[in-house]
N, C-alpha and C positions, 0 to 999 in steps of 0.2 A: 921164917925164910921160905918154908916149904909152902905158906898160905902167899906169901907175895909173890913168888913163880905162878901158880894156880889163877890167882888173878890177874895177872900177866896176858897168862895164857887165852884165859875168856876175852880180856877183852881185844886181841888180836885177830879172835877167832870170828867175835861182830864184825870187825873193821873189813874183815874177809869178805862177811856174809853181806856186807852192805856195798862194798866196790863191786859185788857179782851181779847185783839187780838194778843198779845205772845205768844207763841208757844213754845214747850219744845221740843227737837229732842234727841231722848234715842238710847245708841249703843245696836246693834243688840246683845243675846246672844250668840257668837259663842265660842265653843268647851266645853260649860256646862253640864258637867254632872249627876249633884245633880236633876234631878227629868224631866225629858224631855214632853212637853206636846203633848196633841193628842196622847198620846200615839206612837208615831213613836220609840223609842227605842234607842239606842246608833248609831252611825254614823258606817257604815260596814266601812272604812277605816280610822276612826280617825278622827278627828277635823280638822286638815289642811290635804291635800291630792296635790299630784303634777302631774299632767297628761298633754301630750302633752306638757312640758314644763312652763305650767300654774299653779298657785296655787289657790287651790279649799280651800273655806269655809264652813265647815256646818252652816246650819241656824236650830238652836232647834227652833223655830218657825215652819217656815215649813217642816222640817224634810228631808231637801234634800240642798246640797253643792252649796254653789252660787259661780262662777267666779270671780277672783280678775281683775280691770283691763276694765271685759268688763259689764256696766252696763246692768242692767235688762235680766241677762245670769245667767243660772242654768243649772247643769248638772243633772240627773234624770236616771238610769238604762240603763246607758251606750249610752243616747241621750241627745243633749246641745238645751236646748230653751231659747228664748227668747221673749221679748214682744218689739214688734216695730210699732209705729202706729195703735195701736189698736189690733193688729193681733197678734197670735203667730207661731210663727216657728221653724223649725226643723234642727238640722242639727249632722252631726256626727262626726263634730270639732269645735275647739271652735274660726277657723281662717282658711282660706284656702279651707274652704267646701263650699258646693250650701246650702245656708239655704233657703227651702222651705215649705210656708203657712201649717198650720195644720189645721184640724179640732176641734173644740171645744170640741168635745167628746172624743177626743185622748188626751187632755191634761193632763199632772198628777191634779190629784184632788187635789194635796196640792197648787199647783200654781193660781187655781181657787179664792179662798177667794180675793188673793191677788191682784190681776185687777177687780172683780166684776165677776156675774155670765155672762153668756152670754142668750142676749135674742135680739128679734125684728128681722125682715123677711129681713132687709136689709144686717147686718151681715152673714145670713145664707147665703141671694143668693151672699155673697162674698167670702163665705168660699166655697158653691159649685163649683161658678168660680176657685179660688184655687185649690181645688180638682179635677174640670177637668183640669185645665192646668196641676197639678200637676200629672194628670193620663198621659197626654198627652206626657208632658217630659218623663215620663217613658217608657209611647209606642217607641216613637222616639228611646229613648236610646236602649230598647228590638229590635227596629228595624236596629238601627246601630249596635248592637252587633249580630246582624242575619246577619247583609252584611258582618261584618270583618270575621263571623266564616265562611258563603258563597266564600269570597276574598280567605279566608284558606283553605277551601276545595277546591275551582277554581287554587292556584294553589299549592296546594300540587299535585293535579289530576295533571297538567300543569307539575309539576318538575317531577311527575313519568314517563308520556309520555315523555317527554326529557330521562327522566334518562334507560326507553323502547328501546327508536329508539336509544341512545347512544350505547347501549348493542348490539341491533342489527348490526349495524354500528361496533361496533368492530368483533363480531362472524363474517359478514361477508366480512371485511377484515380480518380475520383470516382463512377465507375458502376458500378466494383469492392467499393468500398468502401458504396457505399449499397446493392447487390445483398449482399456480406457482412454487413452489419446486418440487413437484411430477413432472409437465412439464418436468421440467430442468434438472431431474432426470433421465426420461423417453428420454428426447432429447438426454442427456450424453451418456444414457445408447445404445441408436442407434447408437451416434457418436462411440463409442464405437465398436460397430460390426461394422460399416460401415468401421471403418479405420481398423479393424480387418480382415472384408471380402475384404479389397484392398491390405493390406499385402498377403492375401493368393493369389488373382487372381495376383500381382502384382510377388511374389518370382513362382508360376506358368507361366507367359507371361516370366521370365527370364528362369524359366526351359525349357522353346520352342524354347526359344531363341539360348539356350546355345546347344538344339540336331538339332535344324536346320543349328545352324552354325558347327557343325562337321558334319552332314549329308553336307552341302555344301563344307567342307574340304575334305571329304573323294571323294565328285566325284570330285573335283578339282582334286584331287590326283589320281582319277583313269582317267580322260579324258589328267590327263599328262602322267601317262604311259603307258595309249594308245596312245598319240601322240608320244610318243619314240619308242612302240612299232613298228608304223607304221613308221616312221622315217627308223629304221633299218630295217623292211623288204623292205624296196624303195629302203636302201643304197644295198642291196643284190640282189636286183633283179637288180637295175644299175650296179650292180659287174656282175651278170651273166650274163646278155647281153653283159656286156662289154668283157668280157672271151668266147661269142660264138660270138660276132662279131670277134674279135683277131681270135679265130679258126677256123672261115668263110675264112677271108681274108689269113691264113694262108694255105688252104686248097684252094684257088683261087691263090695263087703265086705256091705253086705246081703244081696245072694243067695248069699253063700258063709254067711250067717251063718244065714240061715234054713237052708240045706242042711246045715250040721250043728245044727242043733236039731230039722230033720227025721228027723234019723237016730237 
């Protein structure tokens, strides 16, 4: 009897020890709006919210929309944090962004209660490393975006000088080209007299032509009728010799004829 009380008793004393370490997990109130604490006020977009393709939950707790999907993700005044390994972070999507370290002092205050406060000099000299790295990607970024607008100025300069010498390049084959016209112009225009001043000396050389050659017909024509002329005075003067020779000889048969009838 004494050992069945005993065991009784143990095992009431489990029963005990195990309803002490059960745990009760209560849903979060989202979209409540009978009496909102902290004072935070109704949800500026409603109870469920859809952004970047995500659906957003308010939390009347903390008074700001938590992330369907991506644990320990809240969205907060138009920036998505998170808590990961101790640390929170920033980013300005809720997929696809650089999520980068924040400082403790930047974080929404409603999100504070909810991880513990922040304290101890380890944390901090981790969140200043973040901070400097975090200034650092920025520098970097501010300095890539100095070179691309640099690259852009280097060669917008580069396309105008191109686009400078192109322009000159054409003006001055355009000044080549209307100086060769005028040339050709100018050349035409010589050829022009030139064949004009050879028509005139040329119908002039045939006008010389044309008074030399009756100037050389007209003395042809005059050394032939002087050659006729002298022709007939030779045949006349051969007639008159020949008429005083006949009247010689004939005046020589008479005196031989008187001289023998003289005898």
């Amino acid at each position: 009897m004494r050992a069945t009380n005993t065991f009784r008793a143990l095992c009431l004393g489990a029963l005990l020890g195990l309803s002490g370490c059960t745990t009760v997990y209560h849903e979060p109130d989202y979209g409540r709006y009978d009496g909102y604490e902290n004072d935070y006020g109704p949800p500026a977009y409603g109870p469920r919210y859809r952004h970047y393709g995500v659906e957003h939950l308010y939390d009347v707790q903390l008074g700001l929309y938590t992330v369907v999907g991506y644990p320990h993700t809240y969205w907060h005044d138009g920036s998505y944090w998170r808590h990961s390994n101790g640390y929170w972070e920033r980013c300005a999507r809720p997929y696809g962004g650089h999520w980068s370290r924040a400082d403790w002092q930047h974080v929404p205050h409603r999100l504070r209660p909810r991880y513990g406060d922040h304290r101890g000099d380890r944390h901090d000299r981790w969140d200043r490393r973040d901070e400097r790295k975090h200034e650092r990607f920025e520098r970097a970024e501010e300095r890539r975006e100095q070179r691309e607008e640099n690259w852009q100025d280097r060669h917008a300069r580069t396309e105008q000088r191109h686009d400078t010498l192109d322009a000159r390049k054409e003006l001055k084959h355009d000044q080549r080209s209307e100086r060769k016209a005028q040339r050709h112009e100018l050349g035409d225009g010589r050829h022009d007299r030139r064949d004009a001043g050879w028509q005139v000396r040329h119908e002039r050389a045939e006008q010389r032509h044309d008074q030399r050659d009756t100037r050389q017909d007209q003395r042809h024509d005059q050394r032939d009728q002087r050659k006729v002329e002298r022709h007939e005075r030779k045949h006349e003067r051969r007639e008159e010799r020949a008429e005083r020779r006949a009247e010689r000889h004939e005046n020589r048969d008479e005196r031989h004829a008187r001289e023998q009838g003289s005898e």
